[in-house]
C-alpha positions in Angstrom: 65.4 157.2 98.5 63.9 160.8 98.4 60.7 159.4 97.1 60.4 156.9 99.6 60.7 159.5 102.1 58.3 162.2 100.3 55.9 158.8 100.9 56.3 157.9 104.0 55.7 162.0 105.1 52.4 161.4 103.4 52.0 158.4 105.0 51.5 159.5 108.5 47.5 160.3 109.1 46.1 163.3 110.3 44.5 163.2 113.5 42.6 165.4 115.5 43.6 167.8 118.1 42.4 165.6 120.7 44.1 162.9 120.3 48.0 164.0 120.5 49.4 161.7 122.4 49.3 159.7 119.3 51.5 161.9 117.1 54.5 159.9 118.1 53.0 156.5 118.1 53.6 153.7 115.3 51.5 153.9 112.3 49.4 151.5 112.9 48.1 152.3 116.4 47.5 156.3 114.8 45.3 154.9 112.2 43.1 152.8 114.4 43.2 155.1 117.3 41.7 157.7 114.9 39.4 154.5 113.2 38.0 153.7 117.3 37.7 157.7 117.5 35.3 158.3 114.4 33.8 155.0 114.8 32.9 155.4 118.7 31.3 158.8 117.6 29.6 157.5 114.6 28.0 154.5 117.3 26.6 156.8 119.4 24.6 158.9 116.5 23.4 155.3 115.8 22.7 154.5 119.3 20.9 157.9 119.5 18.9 157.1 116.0 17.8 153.6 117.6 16.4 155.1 120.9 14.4 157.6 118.4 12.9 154.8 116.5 12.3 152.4 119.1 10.3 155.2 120.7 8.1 156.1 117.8 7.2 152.7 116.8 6.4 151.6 120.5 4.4 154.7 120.8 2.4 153.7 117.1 2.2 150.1 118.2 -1.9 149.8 119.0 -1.1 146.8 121.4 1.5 147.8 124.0 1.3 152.0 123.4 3.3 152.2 126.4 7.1 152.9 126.4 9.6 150.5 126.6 12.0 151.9 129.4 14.4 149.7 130.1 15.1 149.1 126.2 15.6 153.0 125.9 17.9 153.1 129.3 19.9 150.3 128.0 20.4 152.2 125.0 21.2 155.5 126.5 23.1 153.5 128.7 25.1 152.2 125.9 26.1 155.9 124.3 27.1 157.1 127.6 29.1 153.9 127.8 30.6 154.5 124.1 31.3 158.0 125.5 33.8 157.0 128.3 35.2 154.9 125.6 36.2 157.8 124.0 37.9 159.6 126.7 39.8 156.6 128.0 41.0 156.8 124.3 41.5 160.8 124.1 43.6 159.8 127.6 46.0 157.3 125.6 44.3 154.1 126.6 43.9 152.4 123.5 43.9 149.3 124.0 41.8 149.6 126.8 39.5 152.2 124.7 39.4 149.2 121.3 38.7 146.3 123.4 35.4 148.4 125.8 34.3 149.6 122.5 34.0 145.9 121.2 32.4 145.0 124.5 30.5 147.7 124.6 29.0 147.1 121.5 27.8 143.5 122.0 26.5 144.5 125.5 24.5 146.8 123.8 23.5 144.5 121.1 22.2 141.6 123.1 20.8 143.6 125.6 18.6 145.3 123.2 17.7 142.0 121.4 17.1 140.6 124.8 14.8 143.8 126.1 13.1 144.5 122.9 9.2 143.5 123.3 8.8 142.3 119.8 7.9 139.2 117.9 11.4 136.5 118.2 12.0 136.5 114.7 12.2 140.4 114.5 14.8 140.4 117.7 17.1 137.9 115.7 17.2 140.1 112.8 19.4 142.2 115.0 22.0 139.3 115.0 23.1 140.9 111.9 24.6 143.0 114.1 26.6 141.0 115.8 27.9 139.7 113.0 29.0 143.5 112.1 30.6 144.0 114.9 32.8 141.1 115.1 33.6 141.9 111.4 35.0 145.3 112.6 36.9 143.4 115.4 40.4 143.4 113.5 40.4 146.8 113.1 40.1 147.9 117.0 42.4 145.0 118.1 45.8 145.6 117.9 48.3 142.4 119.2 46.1 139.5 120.7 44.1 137.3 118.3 42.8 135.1 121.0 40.6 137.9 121.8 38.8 137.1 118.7 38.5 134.1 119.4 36.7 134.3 122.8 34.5 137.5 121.4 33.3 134.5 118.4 32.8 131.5 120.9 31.0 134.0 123.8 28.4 135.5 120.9 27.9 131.6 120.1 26.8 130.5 123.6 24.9 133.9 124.0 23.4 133.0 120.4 22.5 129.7 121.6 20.9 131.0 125.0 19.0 133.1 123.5 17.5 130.5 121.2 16.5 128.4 124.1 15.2 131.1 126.3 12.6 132.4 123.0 12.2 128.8 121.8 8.6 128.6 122.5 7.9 132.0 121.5 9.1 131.2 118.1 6.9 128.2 117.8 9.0 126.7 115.5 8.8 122.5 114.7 11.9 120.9 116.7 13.7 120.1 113.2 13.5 124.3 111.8 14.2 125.1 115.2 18.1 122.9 115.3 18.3 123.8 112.2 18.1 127.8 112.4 20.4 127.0 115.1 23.0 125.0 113.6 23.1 127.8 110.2 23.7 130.3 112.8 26.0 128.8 115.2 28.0 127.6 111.9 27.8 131.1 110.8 29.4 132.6 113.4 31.7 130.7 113.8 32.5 130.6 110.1 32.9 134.4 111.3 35.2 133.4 113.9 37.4 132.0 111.3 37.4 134.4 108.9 37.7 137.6 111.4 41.0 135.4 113.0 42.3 135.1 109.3 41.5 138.3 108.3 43.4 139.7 111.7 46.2 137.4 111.3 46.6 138.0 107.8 46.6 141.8 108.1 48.7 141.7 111.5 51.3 140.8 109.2 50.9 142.9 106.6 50.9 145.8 109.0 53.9 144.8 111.0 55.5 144.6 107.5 54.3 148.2 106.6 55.3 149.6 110.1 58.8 148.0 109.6 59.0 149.5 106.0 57.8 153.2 107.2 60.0 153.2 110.0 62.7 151.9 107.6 61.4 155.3 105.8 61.6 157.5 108.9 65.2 156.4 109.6 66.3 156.8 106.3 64.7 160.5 106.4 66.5 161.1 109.4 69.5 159.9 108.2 69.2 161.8 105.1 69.0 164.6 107.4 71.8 164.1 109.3 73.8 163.6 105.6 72.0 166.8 104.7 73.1 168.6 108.1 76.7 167.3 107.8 77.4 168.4 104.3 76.1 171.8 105.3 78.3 171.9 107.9 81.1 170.6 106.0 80.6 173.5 102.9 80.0 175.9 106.3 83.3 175.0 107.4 85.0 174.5 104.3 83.9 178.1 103.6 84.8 179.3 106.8 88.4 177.9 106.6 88.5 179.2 103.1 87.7 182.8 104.6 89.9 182.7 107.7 92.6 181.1 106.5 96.0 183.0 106.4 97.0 181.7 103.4 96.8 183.0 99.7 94.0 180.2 98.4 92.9 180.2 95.0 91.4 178.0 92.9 91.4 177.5 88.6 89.6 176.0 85.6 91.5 174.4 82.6 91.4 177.4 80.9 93.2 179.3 83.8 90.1 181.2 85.1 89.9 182.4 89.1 87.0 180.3 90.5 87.8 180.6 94.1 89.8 183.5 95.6 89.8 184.0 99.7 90.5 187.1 101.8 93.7 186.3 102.6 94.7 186.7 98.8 92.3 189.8 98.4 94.5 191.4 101.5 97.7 190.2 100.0 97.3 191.1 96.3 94.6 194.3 96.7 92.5 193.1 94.5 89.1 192.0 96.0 87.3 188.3 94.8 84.7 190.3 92.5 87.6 192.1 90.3 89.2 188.7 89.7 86.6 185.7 89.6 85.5 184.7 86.1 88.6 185.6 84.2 92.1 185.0 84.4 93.5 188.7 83.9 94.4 188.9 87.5 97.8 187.0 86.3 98.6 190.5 84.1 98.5 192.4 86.6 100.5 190.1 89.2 103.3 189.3 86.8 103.4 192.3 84.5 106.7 191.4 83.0 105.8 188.9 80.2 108.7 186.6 80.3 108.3 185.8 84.0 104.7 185.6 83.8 104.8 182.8 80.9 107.2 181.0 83.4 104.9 181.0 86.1 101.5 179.8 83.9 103.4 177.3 82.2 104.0 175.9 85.7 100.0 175.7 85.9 100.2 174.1 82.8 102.1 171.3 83.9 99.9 170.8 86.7 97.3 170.6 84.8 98.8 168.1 81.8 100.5 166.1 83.8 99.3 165.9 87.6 102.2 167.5 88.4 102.7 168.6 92.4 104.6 171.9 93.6 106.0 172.6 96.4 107.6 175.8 97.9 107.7 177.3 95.0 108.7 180.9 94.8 107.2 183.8 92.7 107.0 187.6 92.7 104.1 189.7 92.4 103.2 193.0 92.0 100.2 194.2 94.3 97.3 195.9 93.2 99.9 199.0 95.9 102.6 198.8 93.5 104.4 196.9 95.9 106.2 193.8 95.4 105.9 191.0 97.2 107.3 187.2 97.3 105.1 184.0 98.0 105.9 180.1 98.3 103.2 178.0 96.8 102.1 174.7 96.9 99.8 173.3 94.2 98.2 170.4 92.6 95.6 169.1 90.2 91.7 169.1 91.2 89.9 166.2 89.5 86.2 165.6 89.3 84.2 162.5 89.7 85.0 160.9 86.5 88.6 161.4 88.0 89.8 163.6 84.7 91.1 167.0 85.8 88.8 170.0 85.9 91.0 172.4 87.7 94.3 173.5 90.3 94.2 174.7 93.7 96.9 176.9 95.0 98.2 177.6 98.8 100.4 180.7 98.6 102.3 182.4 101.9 103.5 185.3 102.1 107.3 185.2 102.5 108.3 188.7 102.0 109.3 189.6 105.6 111.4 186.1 105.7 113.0 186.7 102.3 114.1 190.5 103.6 115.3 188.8 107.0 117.0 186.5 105.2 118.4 189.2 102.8 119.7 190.8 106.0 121.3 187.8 107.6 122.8 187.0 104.0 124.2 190.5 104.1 125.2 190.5 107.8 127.1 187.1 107.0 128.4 188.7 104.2 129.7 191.9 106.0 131.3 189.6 109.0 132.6 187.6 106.3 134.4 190.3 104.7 136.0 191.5 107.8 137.0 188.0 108.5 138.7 188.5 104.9 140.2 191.8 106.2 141.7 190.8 109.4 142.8 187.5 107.8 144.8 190.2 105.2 145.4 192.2 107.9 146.8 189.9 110.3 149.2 188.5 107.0 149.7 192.4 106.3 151.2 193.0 109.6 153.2 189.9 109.9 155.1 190.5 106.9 155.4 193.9 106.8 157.7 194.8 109.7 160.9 192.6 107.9 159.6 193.6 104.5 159.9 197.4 105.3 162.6 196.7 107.2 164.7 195.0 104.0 162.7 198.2 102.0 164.6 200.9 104.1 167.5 198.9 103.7 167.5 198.7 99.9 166.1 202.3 99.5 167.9 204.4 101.9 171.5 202.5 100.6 170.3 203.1 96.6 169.5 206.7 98.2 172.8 207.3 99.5 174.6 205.6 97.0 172.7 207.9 94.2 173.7 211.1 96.0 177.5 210.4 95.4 177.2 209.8 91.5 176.5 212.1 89.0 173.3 211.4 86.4 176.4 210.5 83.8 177.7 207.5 85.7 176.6 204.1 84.3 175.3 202.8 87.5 173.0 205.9 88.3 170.7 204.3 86.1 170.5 200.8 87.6 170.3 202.5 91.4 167.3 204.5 89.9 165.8 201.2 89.2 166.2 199.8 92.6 165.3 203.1 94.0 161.6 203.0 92.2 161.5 199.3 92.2 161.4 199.9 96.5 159.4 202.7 95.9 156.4 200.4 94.5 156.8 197.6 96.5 156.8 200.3 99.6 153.5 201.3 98.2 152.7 197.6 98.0 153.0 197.1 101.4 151.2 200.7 102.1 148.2 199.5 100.2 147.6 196.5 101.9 147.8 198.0 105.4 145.6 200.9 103.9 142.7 197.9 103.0 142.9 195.8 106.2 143.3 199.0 108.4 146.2 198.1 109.8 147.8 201.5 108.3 148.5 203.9 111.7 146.7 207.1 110.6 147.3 211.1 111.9 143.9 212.4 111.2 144.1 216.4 111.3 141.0 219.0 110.9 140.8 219.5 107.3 139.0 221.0 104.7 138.0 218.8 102.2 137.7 221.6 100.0 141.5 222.5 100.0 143.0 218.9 99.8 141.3 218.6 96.6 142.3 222.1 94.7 146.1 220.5 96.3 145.2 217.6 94.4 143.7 218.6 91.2 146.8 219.6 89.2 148.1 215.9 90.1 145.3 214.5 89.2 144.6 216.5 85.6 148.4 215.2 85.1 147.5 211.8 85.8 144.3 211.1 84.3 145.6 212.3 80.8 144.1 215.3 78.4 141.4 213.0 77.0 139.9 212.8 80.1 138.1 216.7 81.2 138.3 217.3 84.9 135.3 219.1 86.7 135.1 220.2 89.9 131.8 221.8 91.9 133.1 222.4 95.5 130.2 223.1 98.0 130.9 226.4 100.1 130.9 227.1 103.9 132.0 223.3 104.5 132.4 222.2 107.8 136.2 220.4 108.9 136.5 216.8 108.8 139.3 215.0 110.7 140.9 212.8 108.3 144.3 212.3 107.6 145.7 214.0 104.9 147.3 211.3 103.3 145.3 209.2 103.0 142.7 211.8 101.9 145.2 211.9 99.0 145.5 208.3 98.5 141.9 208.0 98.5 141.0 211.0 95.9 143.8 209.5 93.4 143.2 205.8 93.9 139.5 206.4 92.7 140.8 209.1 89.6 142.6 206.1 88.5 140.1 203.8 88.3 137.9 206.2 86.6 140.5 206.8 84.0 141.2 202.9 83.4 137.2 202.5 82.6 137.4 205.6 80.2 140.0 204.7 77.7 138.8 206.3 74.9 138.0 209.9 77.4 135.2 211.0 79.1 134.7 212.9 81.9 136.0 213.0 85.8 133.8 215.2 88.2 134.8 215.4 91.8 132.1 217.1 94.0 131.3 218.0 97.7 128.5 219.0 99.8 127.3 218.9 103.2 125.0 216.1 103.9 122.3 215.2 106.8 121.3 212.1 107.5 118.3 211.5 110.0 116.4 208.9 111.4 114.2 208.5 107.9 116.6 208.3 105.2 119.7 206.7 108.0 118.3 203.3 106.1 119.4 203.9 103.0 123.1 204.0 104.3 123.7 200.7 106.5 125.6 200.4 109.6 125.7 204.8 109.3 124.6 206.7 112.4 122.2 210.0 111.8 124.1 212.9 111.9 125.9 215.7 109.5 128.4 214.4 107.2 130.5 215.9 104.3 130.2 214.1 101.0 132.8 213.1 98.4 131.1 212.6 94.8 133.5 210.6 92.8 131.6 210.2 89.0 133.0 209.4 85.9 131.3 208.8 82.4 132.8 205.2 81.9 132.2 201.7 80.4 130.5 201.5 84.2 130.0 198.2 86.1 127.8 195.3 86.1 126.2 193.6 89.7 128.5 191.0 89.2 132.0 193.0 89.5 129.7 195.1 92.0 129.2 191.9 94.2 133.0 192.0 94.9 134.1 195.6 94.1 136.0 196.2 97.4 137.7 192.9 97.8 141.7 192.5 97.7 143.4 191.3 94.8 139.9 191.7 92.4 140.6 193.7 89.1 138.8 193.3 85.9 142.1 194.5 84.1 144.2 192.1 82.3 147.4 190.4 83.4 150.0 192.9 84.5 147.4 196.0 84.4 146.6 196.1 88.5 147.3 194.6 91.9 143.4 194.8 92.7 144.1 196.4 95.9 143.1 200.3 94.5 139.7 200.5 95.2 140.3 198.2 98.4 142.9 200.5 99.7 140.3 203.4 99.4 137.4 201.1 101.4 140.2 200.8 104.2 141.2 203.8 104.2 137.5 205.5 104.4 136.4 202.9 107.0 139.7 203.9 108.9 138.8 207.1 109.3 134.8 206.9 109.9 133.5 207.6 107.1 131.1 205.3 104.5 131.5 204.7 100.8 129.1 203.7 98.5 129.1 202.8 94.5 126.1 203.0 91.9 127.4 202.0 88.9 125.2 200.4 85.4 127.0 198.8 82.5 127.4 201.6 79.8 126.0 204.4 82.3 129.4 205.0 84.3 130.4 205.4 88.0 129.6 207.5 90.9 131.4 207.2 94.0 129.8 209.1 97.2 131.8 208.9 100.2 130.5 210.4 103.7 132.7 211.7 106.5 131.4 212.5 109.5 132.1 216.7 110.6 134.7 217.4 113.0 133.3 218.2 116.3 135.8 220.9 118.1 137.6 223.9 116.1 141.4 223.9 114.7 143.5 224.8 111.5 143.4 222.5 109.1 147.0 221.3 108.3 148.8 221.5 104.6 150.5 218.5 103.1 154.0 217.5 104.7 156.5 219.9 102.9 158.1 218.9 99.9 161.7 220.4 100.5 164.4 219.3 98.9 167.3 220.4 101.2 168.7 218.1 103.6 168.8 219.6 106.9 171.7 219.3 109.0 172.6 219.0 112.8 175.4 218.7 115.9 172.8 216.9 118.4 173.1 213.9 119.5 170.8 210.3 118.5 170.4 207.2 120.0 169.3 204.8 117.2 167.5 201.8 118.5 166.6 198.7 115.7 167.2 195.2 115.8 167.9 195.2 112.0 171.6 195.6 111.4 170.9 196.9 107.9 168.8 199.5 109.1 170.7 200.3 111.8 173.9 200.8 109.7 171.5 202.9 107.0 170.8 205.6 109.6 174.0 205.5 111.7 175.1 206.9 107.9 172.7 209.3 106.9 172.8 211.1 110.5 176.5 211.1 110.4 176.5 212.6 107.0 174.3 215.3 108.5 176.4 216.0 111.4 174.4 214.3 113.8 176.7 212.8 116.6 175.1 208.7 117.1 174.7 205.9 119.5 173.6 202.6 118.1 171.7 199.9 120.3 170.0 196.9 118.6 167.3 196.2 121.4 165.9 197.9 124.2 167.5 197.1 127.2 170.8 197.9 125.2 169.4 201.3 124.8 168.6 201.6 128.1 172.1 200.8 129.6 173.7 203.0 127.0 171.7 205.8 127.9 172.1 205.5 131.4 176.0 204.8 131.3 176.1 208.1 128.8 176.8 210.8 130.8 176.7 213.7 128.0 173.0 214.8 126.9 170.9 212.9 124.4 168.7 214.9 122.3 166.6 212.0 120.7 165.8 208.5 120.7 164.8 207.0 116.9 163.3 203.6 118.1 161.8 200.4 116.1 158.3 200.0 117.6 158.9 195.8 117.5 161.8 194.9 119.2 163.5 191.7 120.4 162.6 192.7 124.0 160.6 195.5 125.0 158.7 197.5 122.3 159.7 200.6 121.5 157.0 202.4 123.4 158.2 201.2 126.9 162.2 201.8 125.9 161.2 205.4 125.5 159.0 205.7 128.7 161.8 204.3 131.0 164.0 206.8 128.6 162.0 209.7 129.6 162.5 208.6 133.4 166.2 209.1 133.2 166.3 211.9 130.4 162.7 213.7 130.9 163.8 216.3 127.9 164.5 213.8 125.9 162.3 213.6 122.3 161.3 210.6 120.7 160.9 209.4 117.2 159.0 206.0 116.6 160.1 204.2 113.1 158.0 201.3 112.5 156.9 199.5 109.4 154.0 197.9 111.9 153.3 199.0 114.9 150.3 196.9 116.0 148.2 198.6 118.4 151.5 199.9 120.8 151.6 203.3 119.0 147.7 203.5 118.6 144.4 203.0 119.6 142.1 201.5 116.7 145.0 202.6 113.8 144.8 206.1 115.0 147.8 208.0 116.1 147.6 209.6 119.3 148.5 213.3 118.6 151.6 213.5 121.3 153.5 210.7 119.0 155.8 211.9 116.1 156.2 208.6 113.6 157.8 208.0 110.5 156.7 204.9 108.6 159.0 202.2 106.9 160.2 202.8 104.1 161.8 205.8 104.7 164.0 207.8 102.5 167.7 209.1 103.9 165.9 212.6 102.9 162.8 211.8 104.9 164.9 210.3 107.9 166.7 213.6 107.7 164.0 215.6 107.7 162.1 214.1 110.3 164.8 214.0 112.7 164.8 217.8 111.8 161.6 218.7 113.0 161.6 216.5 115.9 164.2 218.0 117.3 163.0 221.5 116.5 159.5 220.9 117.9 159.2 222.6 121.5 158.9 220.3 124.7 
């Protein structure tokens, strides 16, 4: 097809300037408009060379010397007609311009032979060019053979008129004379035939070549068009290549880069000239070997069996040092023999999507673990009102019973046993209020500093020898406002669990320091606001912790220790008991690197003393005032009506509220205090000593509750104007607390 075309270019003649109109015309009509062009120039020189030698031999002829001037007007005549030929043509008027010329030509012909002053036979010499002429005729007519025809049959009669008009002249006998006549007439018209033929015949031929060239001009321009279209195809392929968002590369069999756009240059950092040509580029993306032969064997599939990916997931190390995570979809490229040559990639960028989705997977995680918490909560605080109320019960009768048997007497022993058999499930029930934080708290100014040199020489006792104890204490600390048992609970929960991972001994370090945290690093600690915390280290050198057991670390009831060895509620008491009271705790831990533990507390705004423990007297104090016990639970009703009596204590018992009430307001002597149950039967506790302070406004007022919901506090925090003692409670405790209530100024 392309040499067809290169023909047909060469095809197409070269005309001159003058005659531009024809440079879109059909082939044919260019060929013989530049044919009529030459060929009317070419006439005149001849016309011009005639009238030259007609003049010299009439002026050498000794007969007739004079000039001949029609014959040379006729002839100058005929070039100036041959002229106007020519600009009819050089105007576009070709077939006007071929059939003049032809005209033209015979005029000039006959009229010369006609005009010329010479002997007959000489003027019919000149037939000969008649005979040219009508020989040429095919080449200047372009569509009508007819024309032919009448040119062959005019030049006959004219022929024949001639003849007759010079027949005398020739002197010719009558049977040369018919028979010069007859050769000629049969002659032309033998002409005729031939010329007709000859047109027909090449009419044909050049409808057939003007049908092929244009079939060569179309298939050029279509060629063109294909040529044009491809371009634009690569133009946009290229340009979608370039602008396309998504990591595109493309491979060889061997695993080479052979394409690599700018979206994967931005993404990876390394441009298409470091990677194109060789196929280290996957070093330096997957630098761990193992993951990296996971990922290329996946190319290797593709490429063995025409196998199709979709969505699937790799990470990457950019050229930064950052890491990033892309989805790709790829398949086999194939080449026309349909075997495959290569694979093509499509990679986005899912980083961002994978970190939101991190996010929500934590967030859902987070809600879902306080769903876990109130649900433990919520089942914490429904049982734990009768359960401590059964506890006091059982402890504060083992309690009373122990104080009037000497250590010798068989059944001391057995009420020790139910005596520390309440104590544990007490702290049971403490444990799991503590994790749901449902626990009512007393947070006090403290220095951390202090609570833990209070601490310490519990803790060395606990943790055993093998275990060495270290302490660095930062100075200058500000207060926190914590409350100082559970500050306690928290310190010793954690030494425990550092001893259990240490079995063999190690080493416990407790630290402190004053940290900062601003809007840069706030980040790193989730769901913590900016400000200036005090920090709890907590590190031991321990078996430590893989992410597994990290994973649920803080969730009730999971241990790692065998049957029998832990409830699984230590280290989820201390995340209850640090969310309780503000703070955050965190825990970086590797298997055979051990444990650290950093808790932050936010600084106490405001200035006070920072509190000591609750005193740990032994002495039970004793009293003449008189108590109005209010509880719904006849066992620990009876259990204090005794130990108040036994301190001297004069007591009036009411098992609800509104029994308290009418008691109080039918008493007519004073009433020191009210002990009330927070939950009772009624009214809560809160409202039976309000309306108590209406009729008795000296009267004090000391809450017992086991769960108090939020009546006694606002978010588990006690307010500071409430004095509370928690069930289970000891007769010693009762007694003391009773104590100091009624010793506290109004």
């Amino acid at each position: 097809m392309t040499q067809e075309v290169q023909q047909a270019r060469h095809d197409r003649p070269s005309l001159p300037k003058l005659l531009w109109r024809y440079e879109e015309a059909d082939y044919v009509t260019a060929y013989k408009a530049r044919f009529i062009f030459y060929f009317s120039f070419a006439c005149i020189a001849v016309v011009l060379v005639a009238m030259a030698y007609t003049l010299a031999i009439q002026l050498n002829n000794p007969d007739d010397p004079s000039p001949n001037l029609a014959l040379l007007l006729s002839e100058a005549a005929a070039a100036a007609l041959i002229a106007g030929i020519i600009g009819l043509l050089v105007r576009g008027r070709f077939a006007l311009a071929a059939h003049g010329l032809i005209l033209a030509a015979l005029a000039s012909i006959w009229t010369v032979i006609f005009l010329d002053r010479g002997h007959p036979i000489t003027k019919l010499d000149s037939v000969a060019f008649v005979f040219a002429v009508l020989a040429m005729a095919p080449l200047l007519i372009r569509q009508r053979a007819s024309v032919l025809v009448w040119l062959s049959l005019g030049n006959i009669a004219v022929l024949m008129a001639f003849l007759f008009f010079q027949r005398e002249r020739l002197d010719l006998p009558a049977v040369a004379f018919y028979d010069y006549l007859a050769d000629t007439t049969l002659a032309l018209l033998f002409v005729c035939v031939a010329i007709y033929n000859t047109f027909s015949i090449n009419r044909h031929a050049l409808e057939r070549l003007e049908q092929d060239i244009q079939r060569r001009i179309e298939v050029e321009a279509a060629l063109r068009r294909s040529q044009e279209e491809a371009r634009s195809l690569l133009q946009f392929k290229n340009e979608m290549l370039e602008t396309a968002a998504l990591w595109i590369h493309s491979l060889d069999t061997q695993g080479k880069v052979l394409t690599w756009n700018k979206a994967a240059e931005r993404i990876s950092g390394y441009s298409k000239e470091e990677v194109l040509g060789h196929d280290r580029v996957w070093t330096w993306l997957y630098p761990d070997p193992e993951y990296r032969q996971e990922a290329l064997a996946t190319v290797a599939a593709i490429l063995s069996s025409d196998l199709r990916v979709e969505n699937l997931e790799t990470r990457i190390l950019c050229k930064d040092g950052q890491t990033r995570f892309l989805s790709w979809n790829s398949n086999s490229l194939r080449g026309g023999s349909g075997a495959v040559v290569g694979t093509i990639a499509l990679g986005a960028d899912v980083t961002e999507r994978r970190r939101e989705q991190e996010n929500r997977e934590r967030l859902e995680a987070q809600v879902l673990q306080m769903q876990k918490m109130d649900s433990i909560g919520r089942l914490a605080g429904g049982v734990a009102h009768d359960f401590n109320n059964m506890l006091t019960a059982i402890l504060g009768s083992a309690e009373l019973a122990l104080a009037r048997l000497t250590p010798e007497d068989p059944n001391h022993a057995r009420l020790m046993t139910i005596k520390h058999a309440s104590e544990s499930a007490a702290h049971l029930t403490r444990q799991l209020l503590a994790f749901s934080r449902k626990q009512v708290i007393a947070p006090k100014l403290l220095d951390l500093n202090e609570a833990i040199q209070r601490t310490s020489p519990l803790l060395q006792r606990m943790i055993g020898e093998q275990v060495r104890l270290q302490t660095d204490l930062g100075k200058d600390l500000p207060s926190v406002k914590l409350d100082p048992g559970q500050v306690e609970q928290i310190i010793l929960n954690l030494a425990v669990n550092a001893r259990d991972a240490m079995p063999e001994g190690g080493r416990l370090s407790l630290e402190t320091s004053e940290a900062v945290l601003d809007e840069t690093n706030v980040q790193n600690h989730s769901q913590t606001p900016p400000g200036r915390y005090v920090m709890l280290s907590v590190s031991d050198s321990g078996c430590g912790m893989s992410p597994e057991v990290l994973e649920h670390l803080f969730e009730p009831f999971f241990t790692t220790k065998g049957p029998g060895k832990g409830t699984g509620l230590g280290l989820a008491t201390v995340y209850g008991a640090v969310k309780q009271n503000g703070g955050r705790i965190e825990c970086h831990s590797e298997v055979g690197c051990g444990t650290t533990f950093r808790i932050l507390f936010p600084v106490a705004h405001g200035a006070g003393e920072s509190p000591s423990l609750p005193p740990s007297a032994s002495t039970w104090p004793e009293g003449s005032e008189t108590v109005l016990v209010v509880e719904d639970n006849p066992h620990v009703l009876a259990f204090a009506e005794a130990v108040l009596a036994r301190q001297g204590y004069r007591t009036l018992l009411a098992s609800s509220g509104e029994q308290a009430l009418r008691i109080s307001e039918a008493y007519e002597d004073p009433i020191h205090l009210v002990v009330t149950d927070v939950i009772l039967p009624d009214i809560n506790g809160r409202i039976v000593s309000e309306r108590l302070k209406v009729q008795r406004p000296n009267i004090r007022v000391l809450f017992a509750s086991g769960y108090s919901g939020d009546i006694l506090s606002k978010s588990g925090v006690l307010e500071e104007s409430i004095d509370l003692i928690s069930k289970p409670f000891s007769a010693l405790f009762l007694a003391q607390r009773v104590r100091d209530t009624l010793d506290r100024p109004l």
